[in-house]
Backbone as JSON, one array per atom type, in Angstrom:
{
  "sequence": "XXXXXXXXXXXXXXXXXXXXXXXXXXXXXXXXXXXXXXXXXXXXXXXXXXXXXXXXXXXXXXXXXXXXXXXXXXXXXXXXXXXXXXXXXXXXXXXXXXXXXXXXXXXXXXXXXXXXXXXXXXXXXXXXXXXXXXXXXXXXXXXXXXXXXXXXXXXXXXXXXXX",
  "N": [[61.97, 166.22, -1.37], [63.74, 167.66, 0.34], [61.81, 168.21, 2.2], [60.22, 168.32, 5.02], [59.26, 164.77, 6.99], [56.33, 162.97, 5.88], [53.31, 162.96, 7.52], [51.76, 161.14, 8.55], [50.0, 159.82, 10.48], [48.84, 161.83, 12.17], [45.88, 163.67, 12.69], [44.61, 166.27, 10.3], [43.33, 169.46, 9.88], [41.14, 169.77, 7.05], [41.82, 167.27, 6.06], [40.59, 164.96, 5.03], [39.51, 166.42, 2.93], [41.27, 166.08, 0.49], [42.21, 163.55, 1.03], [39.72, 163.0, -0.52], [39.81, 164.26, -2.34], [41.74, 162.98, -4.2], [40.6, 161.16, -4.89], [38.79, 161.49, -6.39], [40.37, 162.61, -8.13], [41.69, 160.18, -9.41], [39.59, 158.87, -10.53], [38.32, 160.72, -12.0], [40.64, 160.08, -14.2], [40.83, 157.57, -14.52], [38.03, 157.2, -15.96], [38.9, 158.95, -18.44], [40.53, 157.8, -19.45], [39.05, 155.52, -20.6], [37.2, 156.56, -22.09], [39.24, 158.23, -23.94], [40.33, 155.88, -25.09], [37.82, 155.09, -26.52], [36.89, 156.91, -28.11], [39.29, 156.84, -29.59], [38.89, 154.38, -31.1], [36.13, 154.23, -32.02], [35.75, 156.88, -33.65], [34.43, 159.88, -34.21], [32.32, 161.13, -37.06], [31.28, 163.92, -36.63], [30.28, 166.64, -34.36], [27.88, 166.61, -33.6], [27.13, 163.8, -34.57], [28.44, 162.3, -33.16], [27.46, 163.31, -30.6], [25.07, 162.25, -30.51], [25.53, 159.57, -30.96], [26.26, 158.97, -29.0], [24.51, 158.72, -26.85], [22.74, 156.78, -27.95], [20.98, 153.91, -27.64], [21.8, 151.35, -28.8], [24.54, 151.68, -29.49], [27.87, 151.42, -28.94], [29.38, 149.82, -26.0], [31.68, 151.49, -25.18], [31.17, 153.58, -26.76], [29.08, 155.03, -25.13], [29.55, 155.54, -22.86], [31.58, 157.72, -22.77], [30.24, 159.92, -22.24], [30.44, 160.02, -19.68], [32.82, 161.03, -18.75], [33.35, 163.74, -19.22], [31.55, 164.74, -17.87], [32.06, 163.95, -15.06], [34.32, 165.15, -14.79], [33.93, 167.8, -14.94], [32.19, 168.17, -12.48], [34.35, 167.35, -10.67], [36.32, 169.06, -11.21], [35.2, 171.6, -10.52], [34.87, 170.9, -7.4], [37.63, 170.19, -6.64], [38.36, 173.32, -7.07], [36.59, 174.87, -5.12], [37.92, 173.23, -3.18], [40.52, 174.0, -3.02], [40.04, 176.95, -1.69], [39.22, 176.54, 0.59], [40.65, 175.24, 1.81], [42.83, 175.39, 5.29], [44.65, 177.99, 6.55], [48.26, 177.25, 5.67], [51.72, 176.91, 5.77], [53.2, 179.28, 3.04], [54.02, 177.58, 0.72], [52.36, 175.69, 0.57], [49.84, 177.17, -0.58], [50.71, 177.92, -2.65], [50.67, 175.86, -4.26], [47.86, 174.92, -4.2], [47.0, 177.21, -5.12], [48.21, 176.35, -8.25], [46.9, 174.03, -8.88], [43.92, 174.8, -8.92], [44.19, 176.44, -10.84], [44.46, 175.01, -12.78], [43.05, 172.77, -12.94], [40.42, 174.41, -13.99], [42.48, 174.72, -16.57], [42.32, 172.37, -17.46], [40.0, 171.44, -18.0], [39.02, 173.07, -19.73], [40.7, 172.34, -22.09], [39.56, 169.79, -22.5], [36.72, 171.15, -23.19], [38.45, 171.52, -25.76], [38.57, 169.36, -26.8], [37.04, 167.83, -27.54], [35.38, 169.74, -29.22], [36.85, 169.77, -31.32], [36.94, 167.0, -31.92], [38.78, 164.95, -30.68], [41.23, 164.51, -31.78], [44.48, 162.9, -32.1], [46.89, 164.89, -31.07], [45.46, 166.27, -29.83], [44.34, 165.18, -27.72], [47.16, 163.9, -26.33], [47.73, 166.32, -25.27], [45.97, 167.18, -23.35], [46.08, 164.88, -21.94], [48.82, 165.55, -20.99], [47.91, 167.83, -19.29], [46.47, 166.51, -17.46], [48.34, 165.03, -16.14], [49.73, 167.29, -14.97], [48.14, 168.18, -13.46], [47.6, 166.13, -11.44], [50.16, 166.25, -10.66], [50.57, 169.01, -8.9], [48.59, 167.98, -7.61], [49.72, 166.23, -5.79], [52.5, 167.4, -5.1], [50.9, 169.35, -3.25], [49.59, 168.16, -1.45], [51.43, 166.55, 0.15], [52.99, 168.92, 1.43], [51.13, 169.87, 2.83], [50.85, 167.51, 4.46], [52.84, 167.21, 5.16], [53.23, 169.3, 7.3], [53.81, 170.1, 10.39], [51.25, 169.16, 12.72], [49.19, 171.74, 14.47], [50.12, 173.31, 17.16], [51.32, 170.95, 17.83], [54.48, 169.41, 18.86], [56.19, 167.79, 17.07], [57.79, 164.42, 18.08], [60.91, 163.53, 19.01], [63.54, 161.83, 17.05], [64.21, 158.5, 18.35], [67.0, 156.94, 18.5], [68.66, 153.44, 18.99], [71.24, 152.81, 21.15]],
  "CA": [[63.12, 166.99, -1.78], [64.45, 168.62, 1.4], [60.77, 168.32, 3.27], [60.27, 166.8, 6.37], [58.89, 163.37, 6.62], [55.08, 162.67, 5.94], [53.06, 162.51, 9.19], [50.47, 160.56, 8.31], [49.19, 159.91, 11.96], [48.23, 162.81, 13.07], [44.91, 164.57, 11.96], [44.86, 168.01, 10.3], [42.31, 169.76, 8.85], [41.24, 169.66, 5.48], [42.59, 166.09, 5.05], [39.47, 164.36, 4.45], [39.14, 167.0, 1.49], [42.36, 166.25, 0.2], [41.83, 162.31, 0.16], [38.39, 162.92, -1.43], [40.58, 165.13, -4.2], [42.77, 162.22, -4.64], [40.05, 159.99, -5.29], [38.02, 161.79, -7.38], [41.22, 162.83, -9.09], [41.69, 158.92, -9.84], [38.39, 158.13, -10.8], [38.35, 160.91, -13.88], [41.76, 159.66, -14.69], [39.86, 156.25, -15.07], [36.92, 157.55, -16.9], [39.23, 159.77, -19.18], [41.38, 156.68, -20.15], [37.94, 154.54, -21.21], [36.98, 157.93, -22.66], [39.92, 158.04, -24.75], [39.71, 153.99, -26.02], [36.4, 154.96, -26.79], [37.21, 158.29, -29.21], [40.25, 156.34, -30.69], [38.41, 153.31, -31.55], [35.23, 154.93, -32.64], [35.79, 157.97, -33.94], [32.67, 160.7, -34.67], [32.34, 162.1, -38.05], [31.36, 165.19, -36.18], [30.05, 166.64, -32.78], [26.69, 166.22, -33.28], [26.76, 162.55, -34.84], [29.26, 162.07, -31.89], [26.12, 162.88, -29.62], [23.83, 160.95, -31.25], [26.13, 157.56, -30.68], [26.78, 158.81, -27.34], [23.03, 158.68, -26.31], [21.76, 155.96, -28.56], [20.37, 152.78, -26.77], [22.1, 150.45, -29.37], [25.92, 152.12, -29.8], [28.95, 149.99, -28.67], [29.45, 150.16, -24.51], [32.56, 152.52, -25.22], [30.7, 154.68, -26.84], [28.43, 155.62, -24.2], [30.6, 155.85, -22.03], [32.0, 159.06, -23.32], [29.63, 161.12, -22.0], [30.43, 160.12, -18.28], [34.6, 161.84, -18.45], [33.09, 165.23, -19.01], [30.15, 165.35, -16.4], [32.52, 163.87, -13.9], [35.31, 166.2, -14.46], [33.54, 169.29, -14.5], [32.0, 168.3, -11.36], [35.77, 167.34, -9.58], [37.0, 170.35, -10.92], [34.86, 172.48, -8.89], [35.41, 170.39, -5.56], [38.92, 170.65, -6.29], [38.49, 174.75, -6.75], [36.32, 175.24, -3.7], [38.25, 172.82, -1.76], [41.74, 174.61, -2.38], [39.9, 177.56, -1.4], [38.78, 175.96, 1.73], [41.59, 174.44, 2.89], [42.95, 175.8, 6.04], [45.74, 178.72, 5.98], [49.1, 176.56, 5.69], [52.71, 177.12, 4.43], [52.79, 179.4, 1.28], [54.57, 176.74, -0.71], [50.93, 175.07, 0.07], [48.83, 177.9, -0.58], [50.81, 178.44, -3.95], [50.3, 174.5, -4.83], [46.46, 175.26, -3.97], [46.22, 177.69, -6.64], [48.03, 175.89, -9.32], [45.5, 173.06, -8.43], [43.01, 175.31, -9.24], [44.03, 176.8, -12.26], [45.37, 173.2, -13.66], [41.93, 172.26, -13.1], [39.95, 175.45, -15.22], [42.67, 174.79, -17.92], [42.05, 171.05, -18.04], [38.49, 171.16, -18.69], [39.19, 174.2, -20.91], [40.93, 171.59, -23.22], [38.39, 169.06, -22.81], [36.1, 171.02, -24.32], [38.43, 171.73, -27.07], [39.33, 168.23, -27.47], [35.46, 167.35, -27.61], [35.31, 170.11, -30.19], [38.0, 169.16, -32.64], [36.48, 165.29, -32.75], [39.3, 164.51, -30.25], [42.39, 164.25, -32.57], [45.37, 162.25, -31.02], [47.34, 165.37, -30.98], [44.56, 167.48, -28.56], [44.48, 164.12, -26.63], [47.8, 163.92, -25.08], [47.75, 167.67, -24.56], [44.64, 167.11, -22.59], [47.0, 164.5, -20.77], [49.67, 166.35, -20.43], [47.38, 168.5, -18.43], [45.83, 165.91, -16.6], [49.45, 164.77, -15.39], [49.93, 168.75, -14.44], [46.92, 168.36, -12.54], [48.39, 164.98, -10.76], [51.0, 166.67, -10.04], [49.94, 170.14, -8.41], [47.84, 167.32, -5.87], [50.92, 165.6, -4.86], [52.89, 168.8, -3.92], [50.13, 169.87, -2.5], [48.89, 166.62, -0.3], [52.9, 166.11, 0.52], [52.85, 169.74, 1.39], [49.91, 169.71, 3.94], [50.64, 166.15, 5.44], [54.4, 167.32, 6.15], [53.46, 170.17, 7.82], [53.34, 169.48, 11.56], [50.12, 169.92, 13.08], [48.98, 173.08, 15.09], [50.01, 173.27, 18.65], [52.1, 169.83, 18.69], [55.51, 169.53, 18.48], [56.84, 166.32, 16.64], [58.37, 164.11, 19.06], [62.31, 163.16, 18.16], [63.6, 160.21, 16.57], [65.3, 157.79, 19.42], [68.14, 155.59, 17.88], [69.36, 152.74, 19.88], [72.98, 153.28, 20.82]],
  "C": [[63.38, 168.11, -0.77], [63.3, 169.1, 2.39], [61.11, 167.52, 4.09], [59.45, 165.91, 6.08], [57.13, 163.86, 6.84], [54.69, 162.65, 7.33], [51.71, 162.22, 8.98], [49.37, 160.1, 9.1], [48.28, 160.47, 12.38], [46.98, 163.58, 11.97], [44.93, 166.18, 11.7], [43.68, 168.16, 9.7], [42.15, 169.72, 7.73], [41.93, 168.12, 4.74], [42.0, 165.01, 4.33], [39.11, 165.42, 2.77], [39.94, 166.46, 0.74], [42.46, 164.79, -0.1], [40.51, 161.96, -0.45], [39.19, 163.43, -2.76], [41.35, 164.3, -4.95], [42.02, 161.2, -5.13], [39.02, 159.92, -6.2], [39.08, 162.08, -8.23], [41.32, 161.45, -10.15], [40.58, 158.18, -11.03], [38.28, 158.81, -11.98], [39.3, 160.63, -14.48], [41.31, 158.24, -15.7], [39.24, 156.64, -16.74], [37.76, 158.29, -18.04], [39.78, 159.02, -19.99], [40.14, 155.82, -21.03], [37.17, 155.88, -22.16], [37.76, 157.63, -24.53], [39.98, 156.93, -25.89], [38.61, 154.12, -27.11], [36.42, 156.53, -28.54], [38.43, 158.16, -30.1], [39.81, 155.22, -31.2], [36.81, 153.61, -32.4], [35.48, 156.09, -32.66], [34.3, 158.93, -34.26], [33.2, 161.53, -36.37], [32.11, 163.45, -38.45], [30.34, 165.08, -34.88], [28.36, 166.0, -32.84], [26.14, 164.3, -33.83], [27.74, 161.32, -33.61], [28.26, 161.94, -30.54], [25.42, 162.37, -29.6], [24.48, 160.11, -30.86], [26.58, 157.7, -29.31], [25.53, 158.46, -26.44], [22.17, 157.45, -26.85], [21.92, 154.61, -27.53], [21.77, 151.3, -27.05], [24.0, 150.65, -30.12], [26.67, 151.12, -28.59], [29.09, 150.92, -26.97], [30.35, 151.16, -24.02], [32.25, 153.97, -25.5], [29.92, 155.35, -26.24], [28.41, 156.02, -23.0], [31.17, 156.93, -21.61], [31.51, 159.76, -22.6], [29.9, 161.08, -20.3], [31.85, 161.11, -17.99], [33.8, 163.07, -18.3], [32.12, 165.71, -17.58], [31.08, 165.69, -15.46], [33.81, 164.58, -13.72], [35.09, 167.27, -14.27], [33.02, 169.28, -12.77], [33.38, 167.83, -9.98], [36.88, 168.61, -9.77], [36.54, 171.66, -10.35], [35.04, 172.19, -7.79], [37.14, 170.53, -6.13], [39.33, 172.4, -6.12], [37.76, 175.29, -6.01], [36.82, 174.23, -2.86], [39.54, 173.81, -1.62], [41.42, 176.15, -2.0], [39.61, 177.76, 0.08], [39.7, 175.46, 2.91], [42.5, 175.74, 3.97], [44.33, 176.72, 5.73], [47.11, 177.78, 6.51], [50.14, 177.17, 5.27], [52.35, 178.06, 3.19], [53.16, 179.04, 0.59], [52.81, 175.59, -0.45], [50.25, 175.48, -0.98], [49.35, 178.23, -2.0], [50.51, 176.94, -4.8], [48.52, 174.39, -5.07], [46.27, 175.24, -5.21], [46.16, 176.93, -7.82], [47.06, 174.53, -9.65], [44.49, 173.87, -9.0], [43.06, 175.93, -10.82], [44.36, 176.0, -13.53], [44.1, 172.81, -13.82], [40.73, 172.92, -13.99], [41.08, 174.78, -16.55], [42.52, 173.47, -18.43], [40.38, 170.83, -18.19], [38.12, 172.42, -19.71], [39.44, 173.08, -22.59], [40.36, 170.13, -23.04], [37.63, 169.36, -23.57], [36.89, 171.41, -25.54], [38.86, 170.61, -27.96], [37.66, 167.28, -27.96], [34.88, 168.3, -29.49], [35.75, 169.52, -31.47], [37.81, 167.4, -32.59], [37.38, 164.5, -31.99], [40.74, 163.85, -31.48], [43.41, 163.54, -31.51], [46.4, 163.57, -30.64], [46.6, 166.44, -29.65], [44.59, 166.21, -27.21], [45.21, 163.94, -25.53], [47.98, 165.51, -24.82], [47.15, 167.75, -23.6], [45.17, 165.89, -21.3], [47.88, 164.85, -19.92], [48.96, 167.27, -18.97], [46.87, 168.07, -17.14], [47.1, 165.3, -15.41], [49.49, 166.02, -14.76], [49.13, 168.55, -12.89], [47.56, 167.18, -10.93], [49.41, 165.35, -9.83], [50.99, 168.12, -8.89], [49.28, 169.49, -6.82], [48.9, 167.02, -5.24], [51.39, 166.39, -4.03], [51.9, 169.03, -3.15], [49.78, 169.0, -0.84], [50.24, 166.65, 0.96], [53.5, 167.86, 1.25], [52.0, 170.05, 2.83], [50.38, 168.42, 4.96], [52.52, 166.33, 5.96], [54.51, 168.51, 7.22], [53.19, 170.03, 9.45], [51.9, 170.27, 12.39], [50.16, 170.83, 14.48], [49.53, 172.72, 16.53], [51.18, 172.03, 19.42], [53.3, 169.84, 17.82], [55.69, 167.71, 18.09], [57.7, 165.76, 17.46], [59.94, 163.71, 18.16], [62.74, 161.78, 18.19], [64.88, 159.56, 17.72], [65.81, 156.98, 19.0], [68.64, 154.78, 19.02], [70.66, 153.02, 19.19], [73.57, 152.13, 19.9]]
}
């Protein structure tokens, strides 16, 4: 929307962070969806009989499942809030995509645990999506943001049309 074109060529810094963020982003997206299946199809009659069937040997493959969304989001939402701290000084329509990256990522594991609390109702669920789209979105700008920005020192060569 009124950026310049992708430049997907050329190497910049921080871009290896940035498709690690996209791929860990993916991967709790995954886990959050088999998560979900797993907390609408078995339900807990409360947290602690919720942990119990999340740990037991002999509970259904969904249900043990569960316990992998949370690990692996708490641990991608710190690499996503020391990477956008990390990433190199850019644009401040980056550096403001950064943050909300960062604070999309605190409030989505904020309402994890309150969707873990409350037994996972369908109503805390897609909130907890909603967020997770937020989050989705915050990378994009951000990625699209960084990878349009032309890198340091070189000038973008110009587009030659045959006459």
């Amino acid at each position: 929307s009124g950026g310049s074109a992708l430049q997907l060529g050329i190497r910049r810094p921080g871009l290896l962070r940035l498709k690690l963020a996209g791929l860990a982003i993916l991967l709790v997206s995954v886990t959050g969806a088999v998560t979900a299946l797993g907390d609408t199809l078995f339900p807990s009659a409360s947290l602690q009989a919720g942990l119990v069937a999340d740990l037991s040997a002999t509970s259904h493959f969904l249900i043990r499942l569960r316990v992998v969304h949370p690990v692996l989001a708490v641990m991608v939402s710190v690499y996503l809030i020391t990477m956008t701290w990390q990433l190199p000084p850019v644009r401040p329509r980056a550096t403001a995509f950064a943050r909300w990256l960062g604070v999309l990522a605190l409030l989505q594991v904020a309402g994890g645990v309150v969707n873990v609390l409350l037994l996972a109702p369908v109503w805390m669920q897609l909130v907890h999506l909603l967020l997770a789209d937020a989050v989705w979105i915050a990378y994009v700008f951000l990625a699209a943001d960084v990878l349009s920005e032309p890198a340091a020192g070189r000038v973008p060569s110009p587009v030659v049309r045959p006459a």
